[in-house]
C-alpha positions in Angstrom: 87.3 16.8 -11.0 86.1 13.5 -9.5 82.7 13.8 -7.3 82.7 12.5 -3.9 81.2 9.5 -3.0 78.7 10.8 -0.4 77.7 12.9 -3.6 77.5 10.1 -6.1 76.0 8.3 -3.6 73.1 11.0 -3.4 72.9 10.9 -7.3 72.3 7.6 -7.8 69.3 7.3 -5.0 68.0 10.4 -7.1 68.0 8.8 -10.4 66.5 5.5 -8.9 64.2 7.6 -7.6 62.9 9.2 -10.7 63.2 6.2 -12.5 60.4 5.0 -10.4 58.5 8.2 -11.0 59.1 7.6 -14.8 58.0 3.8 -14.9 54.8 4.0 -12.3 53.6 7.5 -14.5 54.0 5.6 -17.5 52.1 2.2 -16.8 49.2 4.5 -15.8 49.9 6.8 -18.5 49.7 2.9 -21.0 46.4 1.5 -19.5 44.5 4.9 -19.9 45.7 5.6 -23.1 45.2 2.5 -24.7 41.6 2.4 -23.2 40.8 5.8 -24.3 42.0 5.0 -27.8 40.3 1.6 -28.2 37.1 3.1 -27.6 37.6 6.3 -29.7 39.2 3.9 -32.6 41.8 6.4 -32.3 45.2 4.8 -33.7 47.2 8.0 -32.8 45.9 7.6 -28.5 46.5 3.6 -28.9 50.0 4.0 -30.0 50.7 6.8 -27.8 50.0 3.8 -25.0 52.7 1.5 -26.3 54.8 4.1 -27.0 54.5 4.4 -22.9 55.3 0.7 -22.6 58.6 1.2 -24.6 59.5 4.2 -22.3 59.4 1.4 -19.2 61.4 -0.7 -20.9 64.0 2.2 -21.4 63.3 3.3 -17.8 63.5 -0.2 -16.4 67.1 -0.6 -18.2 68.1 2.3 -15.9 66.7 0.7 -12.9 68.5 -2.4 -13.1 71.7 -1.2 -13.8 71.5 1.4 -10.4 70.2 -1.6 -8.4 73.4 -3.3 -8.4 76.3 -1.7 -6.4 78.6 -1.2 -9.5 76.6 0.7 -11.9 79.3 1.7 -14.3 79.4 -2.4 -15.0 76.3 -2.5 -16.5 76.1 0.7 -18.4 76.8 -0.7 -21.5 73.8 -3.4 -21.4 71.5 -0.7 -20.3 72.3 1.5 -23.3 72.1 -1.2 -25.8 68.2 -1.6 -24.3 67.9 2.6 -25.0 69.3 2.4 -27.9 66.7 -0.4 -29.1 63.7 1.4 -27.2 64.4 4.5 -29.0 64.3 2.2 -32.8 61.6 0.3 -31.7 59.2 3.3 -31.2 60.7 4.9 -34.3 59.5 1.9 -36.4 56.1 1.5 -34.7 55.4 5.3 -35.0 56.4 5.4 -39.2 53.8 2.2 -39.5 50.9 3.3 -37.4 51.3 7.1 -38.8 51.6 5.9 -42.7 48.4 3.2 -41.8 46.8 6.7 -40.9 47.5 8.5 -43.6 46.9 5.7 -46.3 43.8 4.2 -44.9 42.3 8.0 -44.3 41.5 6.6 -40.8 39.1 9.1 -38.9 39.2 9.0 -35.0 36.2 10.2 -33.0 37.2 12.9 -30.4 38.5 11.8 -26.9 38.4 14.5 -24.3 40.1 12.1 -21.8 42.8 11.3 -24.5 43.0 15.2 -24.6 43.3 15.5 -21.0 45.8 13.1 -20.5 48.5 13.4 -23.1 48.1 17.5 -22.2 49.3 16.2 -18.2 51.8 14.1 -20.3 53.4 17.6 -22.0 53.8 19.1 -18.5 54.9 16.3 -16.4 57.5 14.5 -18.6 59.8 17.3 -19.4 60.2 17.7 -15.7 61.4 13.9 -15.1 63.4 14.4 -17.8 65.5 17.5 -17.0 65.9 16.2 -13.4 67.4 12.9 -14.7 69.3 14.4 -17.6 70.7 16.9 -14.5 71.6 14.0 -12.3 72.6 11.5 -15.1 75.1 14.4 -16.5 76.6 15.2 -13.0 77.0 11.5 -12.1 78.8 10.7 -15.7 76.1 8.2 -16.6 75.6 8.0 -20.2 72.4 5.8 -19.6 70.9 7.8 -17.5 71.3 11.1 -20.2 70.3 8.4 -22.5 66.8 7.8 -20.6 65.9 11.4 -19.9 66.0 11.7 -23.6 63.8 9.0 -24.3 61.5 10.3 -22.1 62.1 13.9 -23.6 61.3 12.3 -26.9 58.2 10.9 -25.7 57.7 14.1 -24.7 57.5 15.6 -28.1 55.0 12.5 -29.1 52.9 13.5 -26.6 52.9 17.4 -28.0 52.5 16.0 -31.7 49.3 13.9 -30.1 47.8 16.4 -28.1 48.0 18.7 -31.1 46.3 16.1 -33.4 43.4 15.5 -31.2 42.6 18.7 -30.8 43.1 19.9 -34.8 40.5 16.6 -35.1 38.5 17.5 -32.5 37.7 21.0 -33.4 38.6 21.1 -37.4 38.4 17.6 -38.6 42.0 17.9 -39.2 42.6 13.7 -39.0 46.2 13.7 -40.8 47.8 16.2 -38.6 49.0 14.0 -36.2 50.8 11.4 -38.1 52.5 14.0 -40.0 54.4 15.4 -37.0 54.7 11.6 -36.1 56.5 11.0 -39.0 59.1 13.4 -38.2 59.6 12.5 -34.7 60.6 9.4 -35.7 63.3 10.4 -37.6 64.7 12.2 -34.4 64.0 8.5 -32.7 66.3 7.3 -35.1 68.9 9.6 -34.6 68.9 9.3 -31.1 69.0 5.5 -31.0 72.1 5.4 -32.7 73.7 8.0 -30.4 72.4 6.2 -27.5 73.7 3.2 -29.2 77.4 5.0 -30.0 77.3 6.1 -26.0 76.8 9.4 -27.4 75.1 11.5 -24.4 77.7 13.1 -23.3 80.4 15.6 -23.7 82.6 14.5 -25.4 81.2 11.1 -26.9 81.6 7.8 -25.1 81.8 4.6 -26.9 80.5 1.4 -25.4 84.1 0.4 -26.0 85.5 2.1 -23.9 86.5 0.4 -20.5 86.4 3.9 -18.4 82.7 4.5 -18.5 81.2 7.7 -19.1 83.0 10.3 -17.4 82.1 13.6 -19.2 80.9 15.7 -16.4 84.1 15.5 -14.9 86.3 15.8 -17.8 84.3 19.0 -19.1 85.0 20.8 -15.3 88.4 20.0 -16.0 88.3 22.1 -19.2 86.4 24.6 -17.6 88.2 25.4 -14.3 
Protein backbone atom coordinates (compact mmCIF):
# COMPACT_ATOMS: atom_id res chain seq x y z
CA UNK A 1 0.00 0.00 0.00
CA UNK A 2 1.88 3.14 -1.23
CA UNK A 3 1.20 6.45 1.05
CA UNK A 4 0.09 9.46 -0.69
CA UNK A 5 2.19 12.25 -1.38
CA UNK A 6 0.32 14.90 0.53
CA UNK A 7 0.96 12.26 3.36
CA UNK A 8 4.63 11.66 2.78
CA UNK A 9 4.79 15.07 2.31
CA UNK A 10 3.50 15.68 5.96
CA UNK A 11 6.01 13.01 7.28
CA UNK A 12 8.87 14.30 6.09
CA UNK A 13 8.19 18.10 7.51
CA UNK A 14 7.46 16.02 10.83
CA UNK A 15 10.69 14.27 10.96
CA UNK A 16 12.65 17.50 10.01
CA UNK A 17 10.93 18.89 12.56
CA UNK A 18 11.92 16.65 15.31
CA UNK A 19 15.18 16.37 14.07
CA UNK A 20 15.54 19.88 15.02
CA UNK A 21 14.08 19.19 18.38
CA UNK A 22 16.64 16.33 18.80
CA UNK A 23 19.83 18.45 17.66
CA UNK A 24 18.97 22.07 19.53
CA UNK A 25 18.03 19.57 22.96
CA UNK A 26 21.14 18.01 22.53
CA UNK A 27 23.73 20.87 22.04
CA UNK A 28 22.22 22.30 25.27
CA UNK A 29 21.97 18.95 26.79
CA UNK A 30 26.47 18.85 25.62
CA UNK A 31 27.42 22.34 27.07
CA UNK A 32 25.70 21.67 30.46
CA UNK A 33 26.73 18.38 30.80
CA UNK A 34 30.21 18.75 30.10
CA UNK A 35 30.29 21.80 32.49
CA UNK A 36 28.63 20.13 35.22
CA UNK A 37 31.06 17.15 34.85
CA UNK A 38 34.29 19.17 34.61
CA UNK A 39 33.65 20.77 37.74
CA UNK A 40 32.42 17.69 39.61
CA UNK A 41 35.58 15.71 37.94
CA UNK A 42 32.79 13.47 37.11
CA UNK A 43 33.98 11.17 33.98
CA UNK A 44 30.47 9.47 33.77
CA UNK A 45 28.53 13.51 33.31
CA UNK A 46 31.60 14.56 30.88
CA UNK A 47 30.99 11.64 28.63
CA UNK A 48 27.40 11.75 28.91
CA UNK A 49 28.17 15.42 27.05
CA UNK A 50 29.96 13.91 24.07
CA UNK A 51 27.85 11.21 23.99
CA UNK A 52 25.20 14.24 23.12
CA UNK A 53 27.55 15.52 20.48
CA UNK A 54 27.56 12.04 18.72
CA UNK A 55 23.71 12.06 18.88
CA UNK A 56 23.86 15.50 16.58
CA UNK A 57 25.97 13.98 14.37
CA UNK A 58 23.42 11.03 13.99
CA UNK A 59 20.60 13.59 14.01
CA UNK A 60 22.26 15.97 11.61
CA UNK A 61 22.76 12.89 9.09
CA UNK A 62 18.94 12.79 9.10
CA UNK A 63 18.66 16.43 8.53
CA UNK A 64 20.59 16.55 5.46
CA UNK A 65 19.28 13.80 3.77
CA UNK A 66 15.28 15.35 4.26
CA UNK A 67 16.66 18.69 3.19
CA UNK A 68 17.10 17.67 -0.29
CA UNK A 69 13.86 16.92 -2.36
CA UNK A 70 14.84 13.20 -2.93
CA UNK A 71 15.43 11.78 0.29
CA UNK A 72 15.36 8.14 -0.57
CA UNK A 73 18.90 9.29 -2.63
CA UNK A 74 20.68 9.87 0.26
CA UNK A 75 19.50 7.30 2.64
CA UNK A 76 22.30 5.19 2.32
CA UNK A 77 25.05 8.00 3.20
CA UNK A 78 22.93 8.96 6.17
CA UNK A 79 22.97 5.41 7.57
CA UNK A 80 26.50 4.83 7.02
CA UNK A 81 26.97 8.16 9.49
CA UNK A 82 24.30 6.13 12.19
CA UNK A 83 25.89 3.36 11.79
CA UNK A 84 29.38 5.04 12.75
CA UNK A 85 27.68 7.28 15.54
CA UNK A 86 26.30 4.30 17.14
CA UNK A 87 30.37 2.54 17.17
CA UNK A 88 31.81 5.55 17.97
CA UNK A 89 29.85 6.06 21.34
CA UNK A 90 30.20 2.25 21.83
CA UNK A 91 34.01 2.62 21.86
CA UNK A 92 34.18 5.93 23.87
CA UNK A 93 31.71 4.45 26.52
CA UNK A 94 33.94 0.81 27.08
CA UNK A 95 37.19 3.32 27.50
CA UNK A 96 35.86 6.01 29.79
CA UNK A 97 33.75 3.19 31.91
CA UNK A 98 36.98 0.68 32.09
CA UNK A 99 39.26 4.18 32.98
CA UNK A 100 36.56 4.30 35.82
CA UNK A 101 36.66 1.15 37.02
CA UNK A 102 40.55 0.65 36.87
CA UNK A 103 41.67 3.98 38.11
CA UNK A 104 38.84 3.72 41.13
CA UNK A 105 37.92 7.34 40.02
CA UNK A 106 35.54 8.98 42.64
CA UNK A 107 33.21 11.84 41.31
CA UNK A 108 31.88 14.45 43.82
CA UNK A 109 28.04 14.69 43.66
CA UNK A 110 26.35 17.05 40.98
CA UNK A 111 22.79 17.84 41.64
CA UNK A 112 22.64 19.72 38.34
CA UNK A 113 24.12 16.62 36.52
CA UNK A 114 21.26 14.80 38.46
CA UNK A 115 18.72 17.19 37.36
CA UNK A 116 19.53 17.11 33.94
CA UNK A 117 20.21 13.65 32.68
CA UNK A 118 16.65 12.90 34.93
CA UNK A 119 14.89 15.73 32.10
CA UNK A 120 17.10 13.67 29.59
CA UNK A 121 15.10 10.12 30.69
CA UNK A 122 11.70 11.87 30.16
CA UNK A 123 12.22 13.89 27.12
CA UNK A 124 14.26 11.66 24.77
CA UNK A 125 12.06 8.61 24.66
CA UNK A 126 9.40 10.92 23.44
CA UNK A 127 11.53 12.30 20.32
CA UNK A 128 12.26 9.06 19.76
CA UNK A 129 8.89 7.18 19.52
CA UNK A 130 7.61 10.13 17.44
CA UNK A 131 10.41 9.79 14.94
CA UNK A 132 10.61 5.94 15.04
CA UNK A 133 6.50 6.52 14.32
CA UNK A 134 7.04 8.78 11.37
CA UNK A 135 10.32 7.20 10.14
CA UNK A 136 8.40 3.65 10.04
CA UNK A 137 5.24 5.07 8.33
CA UNK A 138 7.36 7.03 5.72
CA UNK A 139 9.65 3.72 5.00
CA UNK A 140 12.77 5.57 6.10
CA UNK A 141 15.27 3.29 7.46
CA UNK A 142 17.36 6.32 8.63
CA UNK A 143 15.07 7.84 10.25
CA UNK A 144 14.10 4.37 12.49
CA UNK A 145 17.78 4.31 12.57
CA UNK A 146 18.01 7.86 14.38
CA UNK A 147 15.09 7.36 16.83
CA UNK A 148 17.18 4.46 18.02
CA UNK A 149 20.14 6.26 18.56
CA UNK A 150 18.41 8.60 20.42
CA UNK A 151 16.54 5.66 22.29
CA UNK A 152 19.98 4.35 23.15
CA UNK A 153 21.09 7.51 24.41
CA UNK A 154 18.22 7.18 26.26
CA UNK A 155 19.22 4.26 28.23
CA UNK A 156 22.81 6.13 28.88
CA UNK A 157 21.12 8.66 30.38
CA UNK A 158 19.05 6.04 32.77
CA UNK A 159 22.44 4.14 33.49
CA UNK A 160 23.87 7.90 34.46
CA UNK A 161 21.24 9.14 36.29
CA UNK A 162 21.26 5.91 38.25
CA UNK A 163 25.03 6.24 38.97
CA UNK A 164 24.94 9.60 40.30
CA UNK A 165 22.55 9.08 42.49
CA UNK A 166 23.98 5.43 43.94
CA UNK A 167 27.27 7.93 44.40
CA UNK A 168 25.49 10.55 45.65
CA UNK A 169 23.68 8.86 48.42
CA UNK A 170 25.84 5.45 48.87
CA UNK A 171 29.24 6.07 47.60
CA UNK A 172 28.43 3.53 45.03
CA UNK A 173 31.29 5.10 42.27
CA UNK A 174 31.43 1.85 39.98
CA UNK A 175 27.77 1.57 39.41
CA UNK A 176 27.66 3.54 36.59
CA UNK A 177 30.22 2.20 34.31
CA UNK A 178 29.10 -1.14 34.90
CA UNK A 179 25.65 -0.54 33.20
CA UNK A 180 27.86 1.56 30.69
CA UNK A 181 29.63 -1.39 29.79
CA UNK A 182 26.61 -3.15 28.73
CA UNK A 183 25.07 -0.54 26.84
CA UNK A 184 27.73 -0.53 24.75
CA UNK A 185 27.43 -3.80 23.69
CA UNK A 186 23.75 -2.96 22.55
CA UNK A 187 25.58 0.20 20.64
CA UNK A 188 27.36 -2.35 18.91
CA UNK A 189 24.70 -4.35 17.90
CA UNK A 190 22.79 -1.66 16.70
CA UNK A 191 25.51 -0.01 14.61
CA UNK A 192 25.87 -2.93 12.60
CA UNK A 193 22.02 -3.21 11.98
CA UNK A 194 21.96 0.36 11.16
CA UNK A 195 24.89 -0.35 9.06
CA UNK A 196 23.03 -3.71 7.38
CA UNK A 197 19.80 -1.14 6.86
CA UNK A 198 18.30 -3.27 9.35
CA UNK A 199 15.42 -1.01 10.94
CA UNK A 200 12.84 -2.21 9.38
CA UNK A 201 10.46 -5.06 8.65
CA UNK A 202 11.79 -7.05 6.82
CA UNK A 203 15.64 -5.99 6.66
CA UNK A 204 16.84 -3.52 4.02
CA UNK A 205 20.30 -3.59 2.69
CA UNK A 206 22.08 -0.60 1.61
CA UNK A 207 22.25 -2.51 -1.60
CA UNK A 208 19.33 -2.43 -2.46
CA UNK A 209 18.28 0.22 -5.20
CA UNK A 210 14.40 0.32 -3.86
CA UNK A 211 14.99 2.09 -0.59
CA UNK A 212 13.38 1.14 2.48
CA UNK A 213 9.92 0.32 1.90
CA UNK A 214 8.81 -1.79 4.90
CA UNK A 215 5.82 -0.06 6.12
CA UNK A 216 4.24 -0.56 2.99
CA UNK A 217 5.16 -4.05 2.31
CA UNK A 218 4.14 -5.14 5.98
CA UNK A 219 0.28 -3.48 5.27
CA UNK A 220 0.42 -5.49 2.31
CA UNK A 221 0.85 -8.68 4.47
CA UNK A 222 -1.52 -7.48 6.84
CA UNK A 223 -4.59 -6.39 4.79
Amino acid sequence: MSIAVDRRAVLRRRIRLLVAATITYNVIEAVVAITAGTIASSIALIGFGLDSVIEVSSAAAVAWQFAGPDHERREKVALRVIAGSFFVLAAYVTVEALRTLVGGHEPERSDVGIALVAVSVVIMPFLSWAQRRAGRELGSASAVADSKQTLLCTYLSAAVLVGLVLNATLGWWWADPVVALGLAAVAVREGREALRGETCCPPVRLDDEDGCDCCAEEDEATS
